[in-house]
C-alpha positions in Angstrom: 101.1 6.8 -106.6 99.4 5.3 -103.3 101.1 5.8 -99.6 102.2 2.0 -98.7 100.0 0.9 -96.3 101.2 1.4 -92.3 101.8 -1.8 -90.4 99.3 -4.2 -89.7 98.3 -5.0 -85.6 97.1 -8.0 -84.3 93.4 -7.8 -83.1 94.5 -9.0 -79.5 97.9 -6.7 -79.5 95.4 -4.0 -80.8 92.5 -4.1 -78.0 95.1 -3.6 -75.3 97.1 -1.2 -76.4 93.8 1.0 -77.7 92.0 0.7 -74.0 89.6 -1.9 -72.5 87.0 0.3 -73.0 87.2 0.4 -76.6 84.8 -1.8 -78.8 85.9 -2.5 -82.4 82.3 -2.9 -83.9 82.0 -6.2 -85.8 82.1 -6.5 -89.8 78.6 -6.3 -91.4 77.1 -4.9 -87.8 75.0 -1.6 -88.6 75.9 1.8 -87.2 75.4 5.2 -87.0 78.0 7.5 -88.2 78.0 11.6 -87.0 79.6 14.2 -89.2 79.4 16.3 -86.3 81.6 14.0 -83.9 83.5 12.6 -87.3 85.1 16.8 -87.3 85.1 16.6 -83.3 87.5 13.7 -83.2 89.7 14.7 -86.3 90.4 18.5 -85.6 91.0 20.4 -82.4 89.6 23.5 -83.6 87.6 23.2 -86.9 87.1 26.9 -88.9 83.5 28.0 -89.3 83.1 27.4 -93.0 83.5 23.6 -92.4 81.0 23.4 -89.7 78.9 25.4 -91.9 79.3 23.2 -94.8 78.8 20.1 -92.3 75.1 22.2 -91.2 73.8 21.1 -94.9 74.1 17.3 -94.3 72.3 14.7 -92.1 73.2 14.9 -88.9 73.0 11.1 -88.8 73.6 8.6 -91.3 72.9 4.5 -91.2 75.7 2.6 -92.2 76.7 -1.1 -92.5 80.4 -1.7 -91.5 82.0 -3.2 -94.5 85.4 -3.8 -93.8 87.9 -3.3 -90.3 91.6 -3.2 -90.3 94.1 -2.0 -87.8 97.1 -0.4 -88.0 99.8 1.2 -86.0 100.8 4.4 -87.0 104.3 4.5 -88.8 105.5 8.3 -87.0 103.6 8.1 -83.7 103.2 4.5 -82.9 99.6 4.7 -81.7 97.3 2.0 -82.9 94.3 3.3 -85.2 91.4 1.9 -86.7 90.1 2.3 -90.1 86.9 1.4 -91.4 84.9 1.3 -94.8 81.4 2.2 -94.3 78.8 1.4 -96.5 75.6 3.7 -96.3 72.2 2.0 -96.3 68.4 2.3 -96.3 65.6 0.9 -94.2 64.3 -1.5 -97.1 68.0 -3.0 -97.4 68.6 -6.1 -95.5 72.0 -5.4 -93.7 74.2 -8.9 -94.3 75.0 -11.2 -91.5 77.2 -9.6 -88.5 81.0 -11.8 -89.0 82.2 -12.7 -85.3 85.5 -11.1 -84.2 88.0 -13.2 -84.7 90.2 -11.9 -81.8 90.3 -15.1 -80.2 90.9 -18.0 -82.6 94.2 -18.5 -82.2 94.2 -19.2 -79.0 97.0 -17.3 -78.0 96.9 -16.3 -74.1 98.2 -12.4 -74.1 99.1 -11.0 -70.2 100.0 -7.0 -70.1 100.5 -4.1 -67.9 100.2 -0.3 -68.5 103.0 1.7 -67.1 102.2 5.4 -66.8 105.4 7.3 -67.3 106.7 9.9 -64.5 109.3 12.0 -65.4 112.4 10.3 -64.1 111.0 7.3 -66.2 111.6 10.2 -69.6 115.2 11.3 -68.3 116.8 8.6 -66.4 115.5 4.9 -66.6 112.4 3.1 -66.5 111.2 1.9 -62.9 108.7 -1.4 -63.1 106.3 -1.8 -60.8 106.6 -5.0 -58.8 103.2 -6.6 -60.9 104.6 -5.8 -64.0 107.5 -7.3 -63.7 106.0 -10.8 -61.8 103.6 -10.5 -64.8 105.8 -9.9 -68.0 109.5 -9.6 -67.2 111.8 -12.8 -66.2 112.1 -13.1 -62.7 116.3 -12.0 -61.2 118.0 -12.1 -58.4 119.0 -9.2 -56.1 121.4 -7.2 -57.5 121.9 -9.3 -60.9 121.1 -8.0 -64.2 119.8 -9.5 -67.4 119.6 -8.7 -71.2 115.8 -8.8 -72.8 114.7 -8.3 -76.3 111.4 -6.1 -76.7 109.6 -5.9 -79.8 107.0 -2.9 -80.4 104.1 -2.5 -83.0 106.5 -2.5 -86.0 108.1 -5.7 -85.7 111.5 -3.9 -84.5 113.4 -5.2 -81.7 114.9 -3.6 -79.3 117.7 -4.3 -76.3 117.6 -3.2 -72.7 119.2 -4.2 -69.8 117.0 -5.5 -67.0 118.1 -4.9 -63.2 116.9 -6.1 -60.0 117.8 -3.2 -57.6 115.8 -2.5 -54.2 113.3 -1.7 -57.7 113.0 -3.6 -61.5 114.3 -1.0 -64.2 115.5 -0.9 -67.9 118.3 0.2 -68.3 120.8 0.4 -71.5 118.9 1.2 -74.5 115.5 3.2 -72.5 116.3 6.3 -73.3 116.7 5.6 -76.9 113.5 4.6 -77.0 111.9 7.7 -74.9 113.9 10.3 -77.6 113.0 8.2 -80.5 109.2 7.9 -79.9 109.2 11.5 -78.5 107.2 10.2 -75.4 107.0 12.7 -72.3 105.5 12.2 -68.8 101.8 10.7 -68.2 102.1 9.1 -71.6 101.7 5.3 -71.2 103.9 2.3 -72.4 101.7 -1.0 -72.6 103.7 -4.4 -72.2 102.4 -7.4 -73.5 103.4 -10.9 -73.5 102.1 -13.7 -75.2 102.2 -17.7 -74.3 105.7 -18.2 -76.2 107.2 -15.4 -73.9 107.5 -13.1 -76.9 107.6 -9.4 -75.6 106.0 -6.2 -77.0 105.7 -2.3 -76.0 103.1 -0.6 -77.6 102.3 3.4 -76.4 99.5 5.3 -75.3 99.8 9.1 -75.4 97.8 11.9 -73.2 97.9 13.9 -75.6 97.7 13.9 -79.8 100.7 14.4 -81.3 102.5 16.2 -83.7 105.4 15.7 -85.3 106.1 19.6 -86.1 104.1 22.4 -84.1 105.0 24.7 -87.0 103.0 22.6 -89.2 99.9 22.1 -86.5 97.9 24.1 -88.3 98.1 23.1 -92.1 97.9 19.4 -90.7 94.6 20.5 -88.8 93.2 21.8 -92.3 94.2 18.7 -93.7 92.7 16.4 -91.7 89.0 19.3 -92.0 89.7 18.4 -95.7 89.4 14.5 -94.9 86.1 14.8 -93.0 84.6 16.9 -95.1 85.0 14.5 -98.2 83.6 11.4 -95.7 80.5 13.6 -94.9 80.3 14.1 -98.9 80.2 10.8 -99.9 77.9 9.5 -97.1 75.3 12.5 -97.7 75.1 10.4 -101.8 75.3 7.2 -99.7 78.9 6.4 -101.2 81.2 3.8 -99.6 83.8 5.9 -97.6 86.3 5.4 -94.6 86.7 6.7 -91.9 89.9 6.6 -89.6 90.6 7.5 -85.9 92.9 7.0 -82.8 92.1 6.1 -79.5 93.8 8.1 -76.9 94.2 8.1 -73.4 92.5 11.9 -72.8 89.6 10.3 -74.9 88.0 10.4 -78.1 84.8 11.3 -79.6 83.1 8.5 -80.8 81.4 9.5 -83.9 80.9 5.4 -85.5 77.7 4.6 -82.4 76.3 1.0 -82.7 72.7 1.4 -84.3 70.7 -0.2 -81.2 72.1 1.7 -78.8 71.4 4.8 -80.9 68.0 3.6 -81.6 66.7 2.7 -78.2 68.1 5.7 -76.5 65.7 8.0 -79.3 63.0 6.0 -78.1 63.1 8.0 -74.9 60.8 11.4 -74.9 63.8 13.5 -74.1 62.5 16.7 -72.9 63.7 19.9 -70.9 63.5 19.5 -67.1 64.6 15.4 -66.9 66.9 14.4 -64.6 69.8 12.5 -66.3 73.3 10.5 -65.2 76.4 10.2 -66.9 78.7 7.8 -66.0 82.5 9.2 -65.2 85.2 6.3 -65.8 88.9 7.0 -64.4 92.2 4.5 -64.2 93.8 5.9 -61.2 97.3 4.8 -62.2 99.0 1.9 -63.9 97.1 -1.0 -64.5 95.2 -0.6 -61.3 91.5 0.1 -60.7 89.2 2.2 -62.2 86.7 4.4 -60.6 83.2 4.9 -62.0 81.2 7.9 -60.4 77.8 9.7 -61.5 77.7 13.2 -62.6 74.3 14.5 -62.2 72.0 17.2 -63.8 68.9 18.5 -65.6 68.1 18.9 -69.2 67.6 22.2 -70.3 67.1 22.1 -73.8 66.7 19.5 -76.9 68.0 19.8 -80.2 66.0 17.9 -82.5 63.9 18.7 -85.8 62.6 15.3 -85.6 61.9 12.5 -83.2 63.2 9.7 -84.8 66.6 11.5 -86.2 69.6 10.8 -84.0 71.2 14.4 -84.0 75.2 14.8 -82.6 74.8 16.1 -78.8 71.4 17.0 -78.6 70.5 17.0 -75.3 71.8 20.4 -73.4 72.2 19.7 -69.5 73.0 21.8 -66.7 75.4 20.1 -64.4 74.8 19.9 -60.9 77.4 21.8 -58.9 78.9 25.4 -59.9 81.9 24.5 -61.8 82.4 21.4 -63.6 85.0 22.6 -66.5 85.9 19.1 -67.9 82.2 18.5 -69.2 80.7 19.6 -72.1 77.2 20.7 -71.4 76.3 19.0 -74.8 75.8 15.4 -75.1 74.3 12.6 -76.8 71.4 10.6 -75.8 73.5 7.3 -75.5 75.8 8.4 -73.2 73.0 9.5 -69.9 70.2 8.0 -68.6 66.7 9.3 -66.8 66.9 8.3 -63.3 64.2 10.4 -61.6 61.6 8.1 -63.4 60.0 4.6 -61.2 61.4 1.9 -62.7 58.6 -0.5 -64.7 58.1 -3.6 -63.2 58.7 -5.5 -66.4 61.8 -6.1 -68.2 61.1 -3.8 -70.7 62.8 -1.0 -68.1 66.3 -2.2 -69.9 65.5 0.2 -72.8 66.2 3.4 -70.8 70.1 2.5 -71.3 71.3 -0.8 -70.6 74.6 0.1 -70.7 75.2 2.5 -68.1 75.9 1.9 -65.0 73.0 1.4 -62.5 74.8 3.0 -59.1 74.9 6.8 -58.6 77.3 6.1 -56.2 81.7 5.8 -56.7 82.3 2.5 -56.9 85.9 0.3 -57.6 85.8 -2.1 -60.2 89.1 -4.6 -60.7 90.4 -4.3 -64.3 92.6 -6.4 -65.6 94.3 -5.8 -69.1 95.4 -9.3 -69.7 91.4 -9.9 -69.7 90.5 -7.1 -72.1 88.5 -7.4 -75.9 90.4 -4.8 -76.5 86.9 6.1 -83.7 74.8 14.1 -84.2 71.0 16.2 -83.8 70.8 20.0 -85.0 72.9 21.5 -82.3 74.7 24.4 -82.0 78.0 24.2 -84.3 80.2 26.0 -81.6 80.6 22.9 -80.1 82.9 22.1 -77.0 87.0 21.0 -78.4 87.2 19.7 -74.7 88.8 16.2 -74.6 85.7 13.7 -74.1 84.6 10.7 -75.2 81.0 9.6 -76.5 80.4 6.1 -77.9 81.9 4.6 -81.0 80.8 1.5 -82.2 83.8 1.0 -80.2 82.4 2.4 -76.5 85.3 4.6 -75.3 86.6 5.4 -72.3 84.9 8.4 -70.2 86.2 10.9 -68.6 90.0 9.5 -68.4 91.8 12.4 -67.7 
């Protein structure tokens, strides 16, 4: 007998609570999907026989996306994606790409991310000022009102709301915190739509577990799951592929094909200077900081030019001690800076999508505004939390 399904999302609600960095790739658009990053994302610390097992497939396989839904998760309440993913050929003509349909009906969403402190967990739930001129009704000083918040599920749920020097939920917020087990620097996303219909949806730091005890048989589980995905796509089978988008990052192991392809069109070799792009949120629904972490390519794992392969591209950082970065990284996420730039237009294929400053820089985000889970190398590959490039483009370095 089949698992009922967990709760549907809308596509708007979805895309905030998941991250504005996050892409859902289109229906019918073709990807790549990595075994490699597939067992990166799912487990924390895969056994040796799996990554062994993993060694004997592609490191890369083409696939057509067949089918998107998104869910919320029934015990943790984080949104996840699933997707069916149809493995093709070269002589195949991939179907046309369906538009998203995020936007059709024409509901206006406004939210705010509240990053929770520890007094937030134990005591009450201070709003910032924006969030509650953006998505709370406006009170008086010293008056108090009751509000109805719905989260992912379609439950609702009764605080009280106070004006007090500072907004703050009250009666009913601790509930909440206890109930959906959330501790400090996890994240609580409001949303509002047109009709003044609230919604809480959560982002944790962390993953979760609902029994530490069981951490371990749950990690084997979820090996299990990869494994059979990298099965069926090795005898280019239909098979799906799930994962959860997390504010320490993910590893995006579902890469849109054309930014796969023209990054491997690039001569990667030992001794190039490269970039990667660092994105941080400094605090709730604020600004986010893009800097430039620099270095040199030292080595390049690839039995063949024209195979995307799952962090190929070794690179020693410049500076002595940068901990939070693997040294292993995919072609797609950097780009060569130390060579002149053509004086054609044809210079866009060395990675349009990165940023073109070396420099820090502030960039305004707004989550009301937002459209919104590998090469031969070495299996002893970094657990650290970072994100690559999904189909979806997650967010980098958000620590």
């Amino acid at each position: 007998m089949s698992l009922p399904l967990p709760p549907r999302v809308d596509p708007k609600i979805w895309q905030i609570c998941a991250g504005p960095d996050v892409k859902i790739p289109k229906i019918h658009s073709k990807v790549y999907y990595f075994p490699r990053g597939h067992l990166e994302h799912a487990c924390s610390s895969p056994t040796a026989a799996t990554r062994t097992i993993l060694d004997r497939y592609r490191s890369s396989i083409p696939c057509i996306v067949s089918s998107v839904d998104l869910f919320v998760d029934p015990h943790t309440d984080e949104v996840f994606a699933k997707l069916l993913l149809t493995p093709v050929t070269d002589q195949e003509p991939p179907p046309p790409v369906v538009p998203g349909q995020e936007d059709d009906d024409g509901d206006n969403l406004v939210s705010y991310v509240k990053t929770l402190t520890q007094s937030d967990c134990t005591r009450v739930l201070c709003v910032p000022i924006e969030c509650s001129n953006l998505i709370f009704p406006k009170l008086d000083l010293d008056k108090s009102q009751s509000i109805t918040v719905t989260d992912l599920k379609n439950q609702e749920r009764g605080y009280t709301y106070t004006y007090s020097n500072s907004s703050r939920l009250h009666t009913g917020w601790l509930n909440f915190v206890r109930e959906k087990k959330l501790v400090a620097n996890d994240s609580v996303v409001f949303i509002k739509n047109s009709a003044g219909k609230i919604s809480v949806g959560i982002r944790r730091k962390t993953k979760f577990t609902t029994d530490e005890a069981d951490e371990g048989s749950e990690n084997l589980t979820d090996e299990i799951k990869v494994l059979d995905a990298a099965e069926l796509a090795e005898k280019n089978t239909a098979f799906d592929v799930v994962y959860y988008p997390t504010a320490s990052g993910w590893r995006d192991f579902v890469v849109d094909a054309k930014t796969v392809d023209d990054a491997m069109k690039i001569g990667w070799k030992s001794g190039m200077r490269v970039k990667l792009p660092l994105k941080k949120y400094e605090s709730s629904n604020s600004k986010m900081t893009i800097s430039q972490l620099k270095g040199t390519i030292s080595f390049v794992y690839n039995h063949s030019s024209n195979v995307p392969n799952w962090r190929m591209l070794e690179v020693n950082w410049d500076g002595l001690d940068i901990p939070q970065n693997p040294n292993l990284v995919n072609p797609w996420q950097v780009e060569v800076y130390n060579i002149p730039a053509p004086s054609t237009s044809s210079s866009t294929v060395n990675n349009p999508r990165l940023a073109e400053s070396s420099s820090p820089q502030q960039i305004p985000h707004s989550m009301a505004g937002s459209s919104g889970p590998m090469s031969q190398a070495p299996s002893e590959v970094s657990s650290s939390a970072y994100p690559c490039n999904i189909g979806m483009q997650s967010q980098l370095g958000a620590q």
